[in-house]
C-alpha positions in Angstrom: 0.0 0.0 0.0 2.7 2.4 0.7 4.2 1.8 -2.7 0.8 2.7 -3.7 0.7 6.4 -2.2 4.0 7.7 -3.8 3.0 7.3 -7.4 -0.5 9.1 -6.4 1.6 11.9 -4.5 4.0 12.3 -7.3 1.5 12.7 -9.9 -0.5 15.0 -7.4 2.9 16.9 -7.0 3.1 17.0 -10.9 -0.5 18.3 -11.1 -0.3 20.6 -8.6 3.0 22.9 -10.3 1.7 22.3 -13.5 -1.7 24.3 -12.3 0.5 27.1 -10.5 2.6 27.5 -12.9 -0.7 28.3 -15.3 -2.2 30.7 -13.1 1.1 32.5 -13.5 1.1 32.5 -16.9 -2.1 33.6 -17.2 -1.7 36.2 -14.4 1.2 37.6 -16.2 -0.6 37.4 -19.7 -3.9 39.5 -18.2 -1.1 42.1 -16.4 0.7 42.5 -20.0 -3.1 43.5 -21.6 -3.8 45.5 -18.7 -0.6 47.5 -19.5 -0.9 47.5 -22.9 -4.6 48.8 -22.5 -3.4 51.5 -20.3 -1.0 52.7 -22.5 -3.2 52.7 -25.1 -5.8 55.1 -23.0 -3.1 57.0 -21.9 -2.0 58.1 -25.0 -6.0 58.5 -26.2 -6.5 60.7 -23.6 -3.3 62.5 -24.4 -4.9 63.1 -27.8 -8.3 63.5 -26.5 -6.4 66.7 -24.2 -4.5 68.1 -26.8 -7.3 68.3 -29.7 -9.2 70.7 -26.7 -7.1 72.5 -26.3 -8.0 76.5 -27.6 -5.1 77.9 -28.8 -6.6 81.3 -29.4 -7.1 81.5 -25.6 -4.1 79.0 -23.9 -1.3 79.7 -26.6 2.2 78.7 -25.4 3.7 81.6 -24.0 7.2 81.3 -24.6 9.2 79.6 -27.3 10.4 76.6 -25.6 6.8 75.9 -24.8 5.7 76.0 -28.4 8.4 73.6 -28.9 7.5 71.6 -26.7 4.3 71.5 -27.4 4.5 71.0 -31.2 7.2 67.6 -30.3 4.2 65.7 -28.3 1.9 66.4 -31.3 4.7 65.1 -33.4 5.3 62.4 -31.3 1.5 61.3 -30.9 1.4 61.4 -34.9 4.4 59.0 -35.5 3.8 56.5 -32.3 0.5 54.8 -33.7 -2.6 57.2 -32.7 -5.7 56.0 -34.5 -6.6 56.7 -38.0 -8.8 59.2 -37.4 -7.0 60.8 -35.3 -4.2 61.9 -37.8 -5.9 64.6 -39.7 -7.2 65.6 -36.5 -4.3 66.5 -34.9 -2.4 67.2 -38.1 -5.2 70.7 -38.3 -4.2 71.4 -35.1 -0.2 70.8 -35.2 -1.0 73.8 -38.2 -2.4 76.7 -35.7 1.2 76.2 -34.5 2.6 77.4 -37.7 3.8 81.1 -38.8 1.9 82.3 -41.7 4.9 82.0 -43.9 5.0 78.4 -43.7 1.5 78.3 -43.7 1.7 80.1 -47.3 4.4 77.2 -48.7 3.0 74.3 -47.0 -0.9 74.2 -47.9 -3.3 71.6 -45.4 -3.6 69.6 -48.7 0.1 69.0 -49.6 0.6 68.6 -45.5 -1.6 66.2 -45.0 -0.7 63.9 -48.0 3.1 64.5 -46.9 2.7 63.7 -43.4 0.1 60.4 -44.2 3.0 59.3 -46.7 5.6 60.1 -43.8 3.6 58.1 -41.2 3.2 54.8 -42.9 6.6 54.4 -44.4 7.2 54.9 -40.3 4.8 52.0 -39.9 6.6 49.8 -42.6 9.4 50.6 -40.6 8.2 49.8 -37.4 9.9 53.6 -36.7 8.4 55.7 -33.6 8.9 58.3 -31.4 8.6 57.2 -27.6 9.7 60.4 -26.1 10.5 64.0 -26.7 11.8 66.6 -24.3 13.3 70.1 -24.7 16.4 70.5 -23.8 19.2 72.7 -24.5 18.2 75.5 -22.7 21.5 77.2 -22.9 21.8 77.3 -27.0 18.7 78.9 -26.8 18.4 82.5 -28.1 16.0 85.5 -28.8 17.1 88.5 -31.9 15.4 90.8 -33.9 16.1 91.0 -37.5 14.3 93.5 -39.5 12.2 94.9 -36.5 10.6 91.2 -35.7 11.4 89.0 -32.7 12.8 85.7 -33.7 13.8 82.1 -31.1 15.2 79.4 -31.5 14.6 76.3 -29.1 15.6 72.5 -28.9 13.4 69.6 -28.7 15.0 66.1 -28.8 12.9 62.7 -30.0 13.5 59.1 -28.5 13.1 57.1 -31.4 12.8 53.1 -31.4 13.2 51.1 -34.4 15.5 48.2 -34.3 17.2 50.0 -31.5 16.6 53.3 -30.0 18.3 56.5 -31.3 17.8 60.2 -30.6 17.3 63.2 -32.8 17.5 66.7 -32.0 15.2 69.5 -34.0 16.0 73.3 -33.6 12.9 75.1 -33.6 12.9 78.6 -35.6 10.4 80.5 -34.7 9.2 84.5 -35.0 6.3 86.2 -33.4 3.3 87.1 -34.9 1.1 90.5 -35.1 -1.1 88.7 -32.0 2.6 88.5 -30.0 2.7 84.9 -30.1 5.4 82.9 -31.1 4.8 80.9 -34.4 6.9 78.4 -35.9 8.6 79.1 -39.1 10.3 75.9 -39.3 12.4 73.3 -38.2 15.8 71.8 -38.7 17.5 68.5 -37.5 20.6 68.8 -35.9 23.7 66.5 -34.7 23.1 65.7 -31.0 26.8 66.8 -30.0 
């Protein structure tokens, strides 16, 4: 009889890791999707937040704020926002824009540019996880022909097969309204 209960035990034994070791499994599957989820409304309501915002009434007030706040729409648009969302936020990213590059750049052309832009980023697997602005020390103010120009810095995490960084200078000149518009944009070596 005692020869008996060992085989049971064992097999019980067996049983028994084999079932906790499938409520981990599963446990750490449903906490992946939770994240995932979360992420995902995270960056909805980031969206969500930045298409209310009125910018005739809470425009950025200085230039490193503009900057700042043109690199999260930037980085919303190239790190997998919904469809629908793109033009969206694309019509928005715009009331960012100085009238000059307004006049080159028409919402037509932009939008057909940027959806282009955004799916070879797909094919890629290419996007931008993060953006900050930083060097607050290059930054400068000058007039030039009796208007007020800045410059400011805003640098992009960017994943693809490995991550990589890219810095943008921001030009950017205010308008009649004394806000600061942005004129354009260059990229420039991180050193």
């Amino acid at each position: 009889m005692k020869k008996a209960r060992k085989p049971m035990s064992a097999v019980f034994t067996v049983i028994s890791i084999a079932a906790v070791i499938l409520v981990l499994v599963y446990v750490n599957q449903s906490k992946q999707s939770s994240n995932l989820k979360e992420a995902s409304l995270k960056k909805l309501s980031e969206v969500e937040e930045l298409l209310k915002m009125d910018l005739d009434k809470d425009y950025p007030e200085l230039p490193r704020d503009v900057a700042k706040l043109h690199g999260d729409m930037t980085r919303l648009l190239y790190s997998g926002v919904e469809d629908e969302e793109i033009k969206e936020l694309a019509i928005k990213i715009r009331e960012l824009y100085d009238d000059e590059l307004l006049a080159i750049n028409t919402e037509e052309q932009y939008l057909a540019d940027l959806y282009s832009d955004i799916a070879l980023w797909l094919q890629l697997k290419r996007r931008i996880e993060y953006n900050v602005v930083v060097n607050e020390d290059n930054e400068e103010l000058y007039t030039r022909d009796g208007k007020e120009y800045a410059n400011a810095f805003v640098s992009f995490t960017i994943t693809e097969k490995g991550q990589t960084s890219e810095l943008r200078r921001y030009t950017m000149r205010k308008d009649k309204d004394n806000k600061w518009r942005i004129l354009g944009w260059e990229y420039i070596s991180d050193n």
